[in-house]
N, C-alpha and C positions, 0 to 999 in steps of 0.2 A: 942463508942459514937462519931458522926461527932464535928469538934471543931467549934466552937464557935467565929467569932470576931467581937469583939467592938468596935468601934471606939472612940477617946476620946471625940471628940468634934463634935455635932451637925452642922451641916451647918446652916450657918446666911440665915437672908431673905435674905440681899442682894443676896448671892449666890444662894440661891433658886431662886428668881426673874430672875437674869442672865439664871438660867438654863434652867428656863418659855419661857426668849424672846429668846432664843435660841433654842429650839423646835420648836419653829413657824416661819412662813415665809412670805415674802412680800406676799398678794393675787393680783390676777390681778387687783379685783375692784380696791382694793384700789391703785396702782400700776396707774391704766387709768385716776383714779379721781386725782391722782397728776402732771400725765402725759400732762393733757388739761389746766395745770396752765402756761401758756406761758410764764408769769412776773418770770418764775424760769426757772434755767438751768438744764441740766438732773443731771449735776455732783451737784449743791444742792439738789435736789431731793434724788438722792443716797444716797450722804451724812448724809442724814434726818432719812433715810429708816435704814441704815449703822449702826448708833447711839440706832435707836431704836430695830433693831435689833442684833443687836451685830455683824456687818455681817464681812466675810474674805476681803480681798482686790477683791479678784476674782468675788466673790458675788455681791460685790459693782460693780464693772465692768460689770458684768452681767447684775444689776439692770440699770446702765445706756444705756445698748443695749437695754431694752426691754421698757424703758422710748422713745427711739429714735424710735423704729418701732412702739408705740402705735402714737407718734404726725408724723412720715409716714403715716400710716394708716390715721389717721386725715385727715390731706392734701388732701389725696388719694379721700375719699369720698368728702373733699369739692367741689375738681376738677370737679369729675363727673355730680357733684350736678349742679354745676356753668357751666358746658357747656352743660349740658340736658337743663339748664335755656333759655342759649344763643338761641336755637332753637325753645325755646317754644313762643307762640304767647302769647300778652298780657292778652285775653280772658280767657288763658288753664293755667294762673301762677298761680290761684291760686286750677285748682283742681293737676296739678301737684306740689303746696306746699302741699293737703292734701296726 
């Protein structure tokens, strides 16, 4: 007969909860949607993410690279956005806003 073991003690919520947000992972949405919050820095952003995640230090470091190239990206399309504008004649601004 295979043996048998039991453990004495069940795992508390808390430790179950912990093992929940530890399964899971920042997603990008939500990652972009904290990303575009300018009034925060990447590293509280992290931090937030960190907390709620339960995240490594590396993780965290991670999460504030990918916080930095979403408000790059940002930038990026303003940019373009702002000197396609620069070019565009007063008449054509607004089907080049639609």
């Amino acid at each position: 007969m295979p043996a048998t073991f039991h453990s004495s003690s069940a795992p508390t919520t808390e430790q179950t909860q912990q093992a929940l947000q530890k399964s899971k992972s920042v997603s990008t949405a939500k990652l972009v949607r904290q990303a575009v919050k300018l009034d925060r820095t990447a590293s509280e952003i992290a931090r937030d993410f960190a907390m709620e995640y339960t995240l490594k230090t590396e993780e965290r470091r991670q999460c504030i690279r990918q916080v930095r190239i979403a408000r790059m990206a940002q930038r990026s399309l303003s940019h373009r956005i702002r000197r396609q504008w620069k070019w565009t004649e007063d008449g054509r601004k607004k089907e080049f806003l639609r």
